[in-house]
C-alpha positions in Angstrom: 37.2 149.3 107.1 39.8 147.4 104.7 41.9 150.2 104.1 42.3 150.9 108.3 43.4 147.2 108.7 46.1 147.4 105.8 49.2 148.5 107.8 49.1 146.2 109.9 48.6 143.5 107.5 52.0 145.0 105.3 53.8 145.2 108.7 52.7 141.2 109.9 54.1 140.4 106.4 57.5 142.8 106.9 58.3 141.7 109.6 59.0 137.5 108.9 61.3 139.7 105.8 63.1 141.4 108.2 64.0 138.4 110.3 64.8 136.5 107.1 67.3 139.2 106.2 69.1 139.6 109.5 69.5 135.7 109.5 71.0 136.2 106.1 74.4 137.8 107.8 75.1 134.0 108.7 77.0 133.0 105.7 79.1 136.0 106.0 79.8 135.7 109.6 80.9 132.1 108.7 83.0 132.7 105.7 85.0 135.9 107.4 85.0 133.3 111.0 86.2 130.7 108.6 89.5 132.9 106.6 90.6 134.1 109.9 91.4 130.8 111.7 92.7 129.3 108.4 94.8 132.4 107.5 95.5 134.0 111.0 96.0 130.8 112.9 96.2 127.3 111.1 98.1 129.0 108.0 101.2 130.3 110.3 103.8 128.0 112.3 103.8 127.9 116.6 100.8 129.1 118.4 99.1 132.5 116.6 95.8 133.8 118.6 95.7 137.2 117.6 93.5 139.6 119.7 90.2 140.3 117.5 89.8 144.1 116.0 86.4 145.4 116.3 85.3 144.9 113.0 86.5 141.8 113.1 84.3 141.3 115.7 81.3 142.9 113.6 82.2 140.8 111.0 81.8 137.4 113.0 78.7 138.3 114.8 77.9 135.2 117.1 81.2 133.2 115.9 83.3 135.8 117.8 82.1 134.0 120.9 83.2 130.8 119.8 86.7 132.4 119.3 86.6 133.4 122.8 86.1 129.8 123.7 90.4 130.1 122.7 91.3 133.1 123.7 90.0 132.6 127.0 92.2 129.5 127.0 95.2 130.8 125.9 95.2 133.7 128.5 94.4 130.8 131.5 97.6 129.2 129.8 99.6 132.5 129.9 98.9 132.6 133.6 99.5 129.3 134.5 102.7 128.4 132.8 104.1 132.2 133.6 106.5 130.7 136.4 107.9 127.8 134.2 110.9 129.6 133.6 111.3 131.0 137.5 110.9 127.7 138.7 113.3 126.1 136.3 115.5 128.2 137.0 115.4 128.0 141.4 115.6 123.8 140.3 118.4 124.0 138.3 121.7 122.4 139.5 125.7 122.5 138.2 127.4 120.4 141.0 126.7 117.7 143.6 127.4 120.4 146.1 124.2 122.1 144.2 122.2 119.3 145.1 122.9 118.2 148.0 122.7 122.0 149.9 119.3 122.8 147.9 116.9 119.9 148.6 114.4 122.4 150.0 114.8 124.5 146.6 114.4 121.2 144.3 111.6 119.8 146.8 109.6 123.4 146.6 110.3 123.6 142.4 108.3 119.7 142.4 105.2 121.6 144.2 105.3 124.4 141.9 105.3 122.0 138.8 102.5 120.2 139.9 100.4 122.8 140.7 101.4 124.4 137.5 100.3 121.1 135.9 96.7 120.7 137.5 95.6 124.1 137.0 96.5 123.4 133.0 94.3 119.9 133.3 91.4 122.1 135.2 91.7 125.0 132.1 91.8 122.5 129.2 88.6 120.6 130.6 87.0 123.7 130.7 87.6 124.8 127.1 87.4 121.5 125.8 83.7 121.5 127.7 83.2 124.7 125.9 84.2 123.4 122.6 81.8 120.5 122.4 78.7 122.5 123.0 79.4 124.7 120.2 76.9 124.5 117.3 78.9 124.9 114.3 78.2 124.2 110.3 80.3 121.3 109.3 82.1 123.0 107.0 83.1 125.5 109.8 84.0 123.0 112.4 86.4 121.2 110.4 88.3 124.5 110.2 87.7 125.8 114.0 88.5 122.3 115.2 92.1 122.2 113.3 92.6 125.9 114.5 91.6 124.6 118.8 93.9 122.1 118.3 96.6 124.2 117.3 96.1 127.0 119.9 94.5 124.5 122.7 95.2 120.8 122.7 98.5 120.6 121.4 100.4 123.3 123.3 98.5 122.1 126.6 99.0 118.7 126.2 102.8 119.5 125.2 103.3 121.3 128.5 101.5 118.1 130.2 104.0 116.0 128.7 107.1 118.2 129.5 106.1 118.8 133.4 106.3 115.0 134.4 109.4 114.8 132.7 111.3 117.8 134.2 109.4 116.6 137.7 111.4 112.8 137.0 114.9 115.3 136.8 114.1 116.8 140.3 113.2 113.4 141.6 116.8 112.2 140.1 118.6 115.3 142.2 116.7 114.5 145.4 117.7 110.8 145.0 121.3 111.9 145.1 121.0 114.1 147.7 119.4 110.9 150.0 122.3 109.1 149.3 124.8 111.7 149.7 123.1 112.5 152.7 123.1 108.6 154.1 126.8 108.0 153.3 128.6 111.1 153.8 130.5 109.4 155.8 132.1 108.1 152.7 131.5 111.2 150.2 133.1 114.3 150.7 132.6 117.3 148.5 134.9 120.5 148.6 133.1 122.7 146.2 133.9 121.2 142.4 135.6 118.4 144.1 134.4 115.1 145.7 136.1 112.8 147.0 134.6 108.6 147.6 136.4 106.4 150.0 134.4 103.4 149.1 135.1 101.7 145.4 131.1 100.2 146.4 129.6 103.7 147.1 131.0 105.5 144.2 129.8 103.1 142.0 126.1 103.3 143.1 126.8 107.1 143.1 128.3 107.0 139.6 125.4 105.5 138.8 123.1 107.7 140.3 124.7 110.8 138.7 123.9 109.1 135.2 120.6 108.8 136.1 120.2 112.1 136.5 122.5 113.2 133.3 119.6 111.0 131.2 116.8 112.7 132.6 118.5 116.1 132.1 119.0 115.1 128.3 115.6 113.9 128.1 114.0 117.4 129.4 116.1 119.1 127.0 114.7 117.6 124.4 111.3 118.0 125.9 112.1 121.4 126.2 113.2 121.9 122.5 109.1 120.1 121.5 107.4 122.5 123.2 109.5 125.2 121.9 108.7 123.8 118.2 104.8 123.8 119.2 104.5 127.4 120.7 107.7 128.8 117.8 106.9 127.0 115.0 110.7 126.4 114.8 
Protein backbone atom coordinates (compact mmCIF):
# COMPACT_ATOMS: atom_id res chain seq x y z
CA UNK A 1 0.00 0.00 0.00
CA UNK A 2 3.05 2.43 0.73
CA UNK A 3 5.07 1.51 -2.08
CA UNK A 4 1.73 2.14 -4.68
CA UNK A 5 1.37 5.76 -3.19
CA UNK A 6 5.23 6.64 -3.63
CA UNK A 7 5.21 8.14 -7.16
CA UNK A 8 3.02 10.23 -6.55
CA UNK A 9 4.36 11.47 -3.41
CA UNK A 10 8.15 11.99 -5.39
CA UNK A 11 6.11 13.71 -8.24
CA UNK A 12 3.99 16.26 -5.63
CA UNK A 13 7.56 16.97 -4.30
CA UNK A 14 9.15 17.44 -8.20
CA UNK A 15 7.04 19.33 -9.23
CA UNK A 16 7.40 22.81 -6.61
CA UNK A 17 11.51 21.87 -7.98
CA UNK A 18 10.64 22.21 -11.33
CA UNK A 19 8.71 25.49 -10.90
CA UNK A 20 11.59 26.78 -8.69
CA UNK A 21 13.98 25.99 -11.56
CA UNK A 22 12.16 27.60 -14.44
CA UNK A 23 11.71 30.75 -12.20
CA UNK A 24 15.48 30.56 -11.78
CA UNK A 25 15.95 31.81 -15.71
CA UNK A 26 14.96 35.37 -14.12
CA UNK A 27 18.29 36.65 -13.22
CA UNK A 28 19.50 35.73 -16.59
CA UNK A 29 16.71 37.18 -18.57
CA UNK A 30 17.47 40.35 -16.44
CA UNK A 31 21.12 40.55 -16.76
CA UNK A 32 21.13 39.77 -20.74
CA UNK A 33 17.71 42.47 -20.84
CA UNK A 34 19.96 44.67 -18.78
CA UNK A 35 23.62 44.65 -21.30
CA UNK A 36 21.48 45.10 -24.26
CA UNK A 37 19.85 48.44 -23.45
CA UNK A 38 23.09 49.77 -21.74
CA UNK A 39 25.35 48.49 -24.55
CA UNK A 40 22.93 48.50 -27.63
CA UNK A 41 21.06 51.64 -26.84
CA UNK A 42 22.18 53.99 -23.82
CA UNK A 43 26.05 53.22 -24.70
CA UNK A 44 25.77 54.71 -28.50
CA UNK A 45 24.95 58.38 -29.53
CA UNK A 46 21.28 59.45 -31.50
CA UNK A 47 18.45 57.10 -31.25
CA UNK A 48 19.63 53.06 -31.54
CA UNK A 49 16.59 50.50 -31.32
CA UNK A 50 17.90 47.59 -32.93
CA UNK A 51 15.40 44.98 -34.06
CA UNK A 52 15.77 41.83 -31.48
CA UNK A 53 17.45 38.47 -32.94
CA UNK A 54 15.71 35.40 -31.85
CA UNK A 55 17.86 34.37 -29.33
CA UNK A 56 17.99 37.49 -28.15
CA UNK A 57 14.55 37.09 -27.68
CA UNK A 58 15.16 33.59 -25.90
CA UNK A 59 17.47 35.11 -23.95
CA UNK A 60 15.08 37.83 -22.43
CA UNK A 61 12.14 35.64 -21.90
CA UNK A 62 9.27 38.04 -20.53
CA UNK A 63 11.59 41.33 -20.70
CA UNK A 64 11.37 41.09 -24.56
CA UNK A 65 7.87 42.33 -24.07
CA UNK A 66 8.90 45.22 -22.23
CA UNK A 67 11.22 46.09 -25.14
CA UNK A 68 8.36 46.00 -27.32
CA UNK A 69 6.85 48.62 -25.19
CA UNK A 70 9.82 50.85 -27.54
CA UNK A 71 9.90 49.30 -30.47
CA UNK A 72 6.35 49.62 -30.86
CA UNK A 73 6.88 53.35 -30.24
CA UNK A 74 9.50 53.96 -32.45
CA UNK A 75 7.78 52.31 -35.46
CA UNK A 76 4.35 54.65 -34.53
CA UNK A 77 7.13 57.49 -34.65
CA UNK A 78 8.52 56.28 -38.03
CA UNK A 79 5.06 56.62 -39.41
CA UNK A 80 4.00 59.64 -38.06
CA UNK A 81 6.95 61.93 -38.67
CA UNK A 82 7.48 60.17 -42.32
CA UNK A 83 6.09 63.40 -44.16
CA UNK A 84 8.18 65.99 -42.13
CA UNK A 85 10.47 66.33 -44.84
CA UNK A 86 7.54 66.37 -47.74
CA UNK A 87 5.82 68.81 -45.97
CA UNK A 88 8.75 71.03 -45.37
CA UNK A 89 9.60 70.97 -48.35
CA UNK A 90 5.73 71.99 -50.18
CA UNK A 91 6.16 75.08 -47.13
CA UNK A 92 9.27 76.21 -47.99
CA UNK A 93 9.57 79.68 -49.58
CA UNK A 94 12.70 81.88 -51.49
CA UNK A 95 10.75 85.10 -52.43
CA UNK A 96 7.84 87.30 -51.53
CA UNK A 97 6.45 86.18 -54.87
CA UNK A 98 6.74 82.50 -53.14
CA UNK A 99 4.53 83.54 -50.53
CA UNK A 100 2.18 85.50 -51.58
CA UNK A 101 1.11 82.94 -54.78
CA UNK A 102 1.26 79.80 -52.28
CA UNK A 103 -0.98 80.68 -49.31
CA UNK A 104 -2.98 77.51 -49.99
CA UNK A 105 0.38 75.40 -50.02
CA UNK A 106 1.69 77.19 -46.56
CA UNK A 107 -1.99 76.98 -45.17
CA UNK A 108 -2.32 72.97 -46.14
CA UNK A 109 1.72 72.35 -44.75
CA UNK A 110 0.06 74.07 -40.97
CA UNK A 111 -2.70 71.16 -41.15
CA UNK A 112 -0.26 68.55 -41.97
CA UNK A 113 2.06 69.68 -39.02
CA UNK A 114 -0.48 69.57 -36.61
CA UNK A 115 -1.78 66.50 -37.36
CA UNK A 116 1.66 65.16 -37.53
CA UNK A 117 2.00 66.63 -33.98
CA UNK A 118 -1.23 65.06 -32.34
CA UNK A 119 -0.83 61.72 -33.59
CA UNK A 120 2.91 61.96 -31.79
CA UNK A 121 1.08 63.19 -28.30
CA UNK A 122 -1.65 60.21 -28.80
CA UNK A 123 1.62 57.51 -29.44
CA UNK A 124 3.70 58.82 -26.60
CA UNK A 125 0.72 58.61 -24.04
CA UNK A 126 0.22 55.31 -25.04
CA UNK A 127 3.82 54.07 -24.46
CA UNK A 128 4.29 56.16 -21.63
CA UNK A 129 0.91 54.26 -20.20
CA UNK A 130 2.70 51.13 -21.15
CA UNK A 131 5.84 51.98 -19.41
CA UNK A 132 4.31 52.66 -15.99
CA UNK A 133 2.66 49.32 -15.65
CA UNK A 134 5.71 47.48 -16.17
CA UNK A 135 6.91 45.51 -13.22
CA UNK A 136 10.54 45.81 -13.26
CA UNK A 137 13.51 44.94 -10.52
CA UNK A 138 14.94 48.26 -9.43
CA UNK A 139 18.07 47.63 -10.61
CA UNK A 140 16.60 46.97 -14.11
CA UNK A 141 14.44 49.99 -14.28
CA UNK A 142 17.00 52.38 -13.68
CA UNK A 143 18.59 51.03 -16.84
CA UNK A 144 15.31 50.51 -19.05
CA UNK A 145 14.11 53.86 -17.85
CA UNK A 146 17.43 55.74 -19.16
CA UNK A 147 17.24 53.55 -22.42
CA UNK A 148 12.91 54.85 -22.89
CA UNK A 149 14.01 58.07 -22.46
CA UNK A 150 16.56 57.98 -25.06
CA UNK A 151 14.53 56.11 -27.73
CA UNK A 152 10.98 57.54 -26.43
CA UNK A 153 10.71 60.82 -24.54
CA UNK A 154 13.40 62.70 -25.83
CA UNK A 155 13.14 62.35 -29.59
CA UNK A 156 9.22 62.73 -29.12
CA UNK A 157 9.25 65.56 -27.16
CA UNK A 158 12.15 67.08 -29.50
CA UNK A 159 9.76 66.68 -32.51
CA UNK A 160 6.92 68.37 -30.13
CA UNK A 161 9.19 71.21 -29.62
CA UNK A 162 10.36 71.61 -33.26
CA UNK A 163 6.62 71.42 -34.88
CA UNK A 164 5.24 74.62 -33.09
CA UNK A 165 8.16 76.32 -34.07
CA UNK A 166 8.29 75.59 -37.77
CA UNK A 167 4.20 76.10 -37.48
CA UNK A 168 5.16 79.98 -35.97
CA UNK A 169 7.41 80.21 -39.64
CA UNK A 170 4.30 79.41 -41.66
CA UNK A 171 2.18 81.71 -39.59
CA UNK A 172 5.06 84.53 -40.33
CA UNK A 173 4.62 83.79 -44.43
CA UNK A 174 0.80 83.87 -44.23
CA UNK A 175 1.10 87.19 -42.34
CA UNK A 176 3.00 88.63 -45.25
CA UNK A 177 0.88 87.35 -47.68
CA UNK A 178 -2.29 89.26 -45.76
CA UNK A 179 -0.58 92.22 -45.99
CA UNK A 180 0.72 91.94 -49.41
CA UNK A 181 -2.57 90.91 -50.29
CA UNK A 182 -4.39 94.16 -48.40
CA UNK A 183 -1.98 96.76 -49.88
CA UNK A 184 -1.01 95.67 -53.24
CA UNK A 185 -2.11 98.54 -54.26
CA UNK A 186 1.11 99.85 -52.94
CA UNK A 187 3.52 96.59 -53.37
CA UNK A 188 4.33 95.33 -56.59
CA UNK A 189 6.39 92.33 -57.21
CA UNK A 190 8.00 91.31 -60.68
CA UNK A 191 9.53 88.01 -59.90
CA UNK A 192 12.95 88.83 -57.61
CA UNK A 193 11.89 92.37 -57.67
CA UNK A 194 9.40 94.42 -55.56
CA UNK A 195 8.74 97.57 -55.76
CA UNK A 196 6.80 99.87 -52.44
CA UNK A 197 5.29 103.21 -53.20
CA UNK A 198 4.64 103.97 -49.65
CA UNK A 199 7.88 104.91 -47.24
CA UNK A 200 4.86 103.76 -44.35
CA UNK A 201 4.03 100.36 -46.08
CA UNK A 202 7.49 99.27 -46.67
CA UNK A 203 8.38 99.85 -43.37
CA UNK A 204 5.71 97.58 -41.69
CA UNK A 205 6.58 95.19 -44.62
CA UNK A 206 10.34 95.41 -43.85
CA UNK A 207 9.42 94.62 -40.70
CA UNK A 208 7.30 91.85 -41.36
CA UNK A 209 9.90 90.15 -43.60
CA UNK A 210 12.27 90.18 -40.44
CA UNK A 211 9.88 88.51 -38.61
CA UNK A 212 9.87 85.86 -40.70
CA UNK A 213 13.87 85.80 -41.30
CA UNK A 214 13.94 85.18 -37.12
CA UNK A 215 11.60 82.48 -37.16
CA UNK A 216 13.33 80.84 -40.18
CA UNK A 217 16.73 81.06 -38.05
CA UNK A 218 15.03 79.83 -35.07
CA UNK A 219 13.69 76.52 -37.01
CA UNK A 220 17.08 76.00 -38.25
CA UNK A 221 18.31 75.76 -35.20
CA UNK A 222 15.44 73.59 -34.01
CA UNK A 223 16.16 71.64 -36.87
CA UNK A 224 19.95 71.11 -36.17
CA UNK A 225 18.46 69.72 -32.03
CA UNK A 226 16.52 67.19 -33.31
CA UNK A 227 19.17 66.17 -35.74
CA UNK A 228 21.66 65.90 -32.61
CA UNK A 229 18.92 63.77 -30.66
CA UNK A 230 18.02 61.17 -33.51
CA UNK A 231 22.28 61.46 -35.03
CA UNK A 232 24.09 61.72 -32.07
CA UNK A 233 25.96 64.47 -33.89
Amino acid sequence: MNVSFRPTWLLALALPLALAACGDNEPKQRAAFSEFLQTRIIDKPGVHVPKLSADESKAFGPYSDHYAVITHFNSAMDDAVKPLGGLLQKGAVRSLDDITSRRDDIKAVQTGLNDMGSELQVQKAKADSAHAQLKQPEDLKVVYDKAYARTVSVPADTFLQVLPQINGTLDSSLKVADYVEAHKAQIQINGPVVKVTDPTVQAQLNALLQDLTNQAKTVQQAQAQLKTVMLGR
